[in-house]
VEXLO-753528 format. One record per residue: residue number from 1; residue in three letters; x, y, z of N, C-alpha, C in turn. Coordinates in steps of 0.2 Angstrom, whole numbers, plus 5000, padded with zeros to 4 digits. Each point is the difference from the previous one (the first is absolute). Layout:
REM residues N
  nr rest   nu   nv   nw  cau  cav  caw   cu   cv   cw
 NUM  Ala    X    Y    Z    X    Y    Z    X    Y    Z
...
This chain:
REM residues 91
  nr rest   nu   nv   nw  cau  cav  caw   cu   cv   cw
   1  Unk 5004 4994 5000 4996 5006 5000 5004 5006 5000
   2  Unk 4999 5007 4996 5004 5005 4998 4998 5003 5008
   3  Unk 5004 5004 5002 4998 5007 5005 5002 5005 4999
   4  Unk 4998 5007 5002 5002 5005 4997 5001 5004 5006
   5  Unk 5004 5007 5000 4999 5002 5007 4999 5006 5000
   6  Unk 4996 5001 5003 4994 5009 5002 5002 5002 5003
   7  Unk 5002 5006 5000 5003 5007 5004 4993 5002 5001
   8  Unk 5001 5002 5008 4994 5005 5002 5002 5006 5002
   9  Unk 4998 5007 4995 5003 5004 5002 4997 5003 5009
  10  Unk 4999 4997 5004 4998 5002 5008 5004 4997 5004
  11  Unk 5006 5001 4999 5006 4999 5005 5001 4994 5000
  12  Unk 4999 4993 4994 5000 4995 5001 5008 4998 5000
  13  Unk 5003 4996 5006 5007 5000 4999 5003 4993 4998
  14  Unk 4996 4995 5000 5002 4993 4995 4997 5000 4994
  15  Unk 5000 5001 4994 4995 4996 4994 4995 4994 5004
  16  Unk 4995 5000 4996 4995 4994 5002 5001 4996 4996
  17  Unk 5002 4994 4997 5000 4995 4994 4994 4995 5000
  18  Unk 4994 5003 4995 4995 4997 5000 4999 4995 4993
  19  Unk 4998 4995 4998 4998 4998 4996 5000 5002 4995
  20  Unk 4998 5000 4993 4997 5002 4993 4991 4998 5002
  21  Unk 4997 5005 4996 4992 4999 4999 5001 4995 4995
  22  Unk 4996 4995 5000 4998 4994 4992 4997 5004 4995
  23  Unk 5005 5000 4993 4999 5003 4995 4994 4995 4996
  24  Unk 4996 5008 4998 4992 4993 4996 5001 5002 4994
  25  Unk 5005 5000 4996 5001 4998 4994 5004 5009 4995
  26  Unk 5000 4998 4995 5001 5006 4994 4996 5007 5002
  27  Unk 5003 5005 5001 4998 5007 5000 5001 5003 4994
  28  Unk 4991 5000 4996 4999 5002 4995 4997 5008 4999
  29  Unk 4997 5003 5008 4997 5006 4998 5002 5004 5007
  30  Unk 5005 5004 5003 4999 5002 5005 4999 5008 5003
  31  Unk 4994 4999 5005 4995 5010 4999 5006 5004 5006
  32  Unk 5002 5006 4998 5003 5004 5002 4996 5006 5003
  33  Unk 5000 4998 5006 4998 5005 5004 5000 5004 5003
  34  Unk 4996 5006 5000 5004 5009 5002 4998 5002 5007
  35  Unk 5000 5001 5005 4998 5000 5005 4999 5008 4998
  36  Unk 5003 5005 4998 5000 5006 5000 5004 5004 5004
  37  Unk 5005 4996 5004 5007 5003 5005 5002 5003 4994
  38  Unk 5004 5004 5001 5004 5007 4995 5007 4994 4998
  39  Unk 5001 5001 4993 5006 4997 4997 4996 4991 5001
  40  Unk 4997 4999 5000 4997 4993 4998 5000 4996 4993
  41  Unk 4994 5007 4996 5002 5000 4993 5007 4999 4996
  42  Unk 5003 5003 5002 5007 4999 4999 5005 4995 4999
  43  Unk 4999 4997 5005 5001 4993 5003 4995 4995 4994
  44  Unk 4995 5000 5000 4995 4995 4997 5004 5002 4991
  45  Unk 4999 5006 4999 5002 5000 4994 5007 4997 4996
  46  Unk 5005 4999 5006 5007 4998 4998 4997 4992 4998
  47  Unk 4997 4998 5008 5000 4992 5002 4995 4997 4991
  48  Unk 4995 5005 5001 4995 4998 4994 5006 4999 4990
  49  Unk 5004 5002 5000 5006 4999 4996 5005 4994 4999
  50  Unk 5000 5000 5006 5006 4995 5002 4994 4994 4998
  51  Unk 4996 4998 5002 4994 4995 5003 4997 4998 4990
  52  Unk 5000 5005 4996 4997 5002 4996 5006 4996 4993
  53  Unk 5007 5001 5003 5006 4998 4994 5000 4993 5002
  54  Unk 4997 4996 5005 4999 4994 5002 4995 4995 4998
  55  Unk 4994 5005 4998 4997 4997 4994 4994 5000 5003
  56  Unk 4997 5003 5008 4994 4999 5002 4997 5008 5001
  57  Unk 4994 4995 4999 4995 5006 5000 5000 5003 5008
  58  Unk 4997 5006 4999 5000 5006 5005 4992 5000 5000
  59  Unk 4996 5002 5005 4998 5006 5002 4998 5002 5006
  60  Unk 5002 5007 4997 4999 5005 5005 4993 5003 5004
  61  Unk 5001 5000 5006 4993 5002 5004 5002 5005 5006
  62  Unk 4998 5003 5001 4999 5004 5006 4995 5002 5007
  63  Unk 5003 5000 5008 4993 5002 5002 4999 5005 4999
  64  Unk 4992 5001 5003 5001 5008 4999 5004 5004 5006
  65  Unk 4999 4999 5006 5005 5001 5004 5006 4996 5004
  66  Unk 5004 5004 5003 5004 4995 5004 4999 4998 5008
  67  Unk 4997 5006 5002 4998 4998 5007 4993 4996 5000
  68  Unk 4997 4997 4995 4996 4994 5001 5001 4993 4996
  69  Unk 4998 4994 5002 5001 4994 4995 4997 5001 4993
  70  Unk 5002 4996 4996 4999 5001 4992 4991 4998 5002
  71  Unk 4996 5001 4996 4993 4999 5001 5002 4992 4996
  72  Unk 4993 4996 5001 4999 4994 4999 5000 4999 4995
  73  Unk 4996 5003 4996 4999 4999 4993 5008 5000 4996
  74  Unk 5004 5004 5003 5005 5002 4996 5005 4993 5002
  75  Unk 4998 4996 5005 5005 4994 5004 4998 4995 4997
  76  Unk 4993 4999 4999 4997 4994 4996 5004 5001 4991
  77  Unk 4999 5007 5000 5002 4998 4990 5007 5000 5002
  78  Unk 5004 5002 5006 5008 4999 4999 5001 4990 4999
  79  Unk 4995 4998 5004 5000 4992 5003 4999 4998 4992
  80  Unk 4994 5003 4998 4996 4994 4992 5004 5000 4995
  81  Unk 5005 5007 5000 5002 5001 4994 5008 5000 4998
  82  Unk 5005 4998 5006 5004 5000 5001 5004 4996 5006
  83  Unk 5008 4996 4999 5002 4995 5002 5003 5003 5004
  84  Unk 5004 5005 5002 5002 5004 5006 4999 5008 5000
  85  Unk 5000 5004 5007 5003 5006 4998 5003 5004 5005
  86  Unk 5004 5005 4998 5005 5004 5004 4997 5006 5003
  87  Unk 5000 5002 5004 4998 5007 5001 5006 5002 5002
  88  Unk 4998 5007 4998 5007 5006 5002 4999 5003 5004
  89  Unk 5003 5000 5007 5002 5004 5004 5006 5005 4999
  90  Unk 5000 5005 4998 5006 5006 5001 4997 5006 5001
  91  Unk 5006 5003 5005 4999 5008 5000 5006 5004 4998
């Protein structure tokens, strides 16, 4: 089994070495998500090129804000219509 190790930036003074999640197969479509922190966009639009010359599709979604969760609808279509996704925290 692979392991990988987590830094936490909260004073964590050993790495933790936990597991790998079980991978469910080829990532065909993955949604980038904006949370609307400032310089997010930015981020997303690098990651969306890089992910893009690798030969998978993208899309892109947004909440409407940051300081509440994504609304349902918009977690269901991220769930139906896509194999992974990244959301961007940056400031």
């Amino acid at each position: 089994m692979d392991f990988i190790d987590l830094l936490d930036p909260t004073a964590e003074r050993d790495p933790v070495g936990r597991p790998l999640a079980p991978r469910g197969g080829e990532i065909r479509r993955i949604a980038l998500l904006d949370i609307h922190k400032p310089r997010g966009d930015v981020f997303l639009d690098e990651l969306e090129l890089l992910l893009q010359a690798e030969g998978i599709d993208v899309a892109r979604t947004a909440k409407p804000t940051f300081t509440k969760p994504a609304p349902a609808d918009l977690r269901r279509e991220i769930a139906e219509s896509c194999d992974a996704v990244i959301e961007a925290l940056a400031d």
